[in-house]
C-alpha angles and dihedrals in degrees: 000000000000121000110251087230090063100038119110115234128202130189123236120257105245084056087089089200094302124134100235104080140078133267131213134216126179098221095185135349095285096028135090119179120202126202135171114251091218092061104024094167096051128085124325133210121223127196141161122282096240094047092047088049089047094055102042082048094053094053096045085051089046100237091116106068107242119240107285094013092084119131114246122278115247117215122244112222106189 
């Protein structure tokens, strides 16, 4: 595996330059490593390279809800 500090980080298309998104490394082959540009140097988050994938593949089809487009939360009552 590839050291973080080494790693090279790219933003994710809908940032527009700015500073609140994300960025993405692949650390090794079945590894991608998430960190917030804001706080580059703070905790990271790994996962594997097909989950990532699925997930990324599900928002861009819309399947996943985007931030601020989510349905109301019903309340459980139990």
């Amino acid at each position: 595996m590839r050291a973080l500090g080494n790693a090279e980080w790219w933003k994710s298309t809908y940032s527009g330059g700015q500073v609140d998104c994300i960025e993405a490394s692949s650390v090794s082959p079945g590894l991608v490593s998430i960190r917030d540009s804001k706080y580059p140097y703070a905790s990271r988050l790994r996962f594997p390279t097909p989950a990532w994938r699925a997930f990324t593949e599900n928002l861009r089809s819309g399947a996943l809800a985007r931030p601020g487009t989510e349905a109301a939360l019903t309340p459980v009552r139990g």
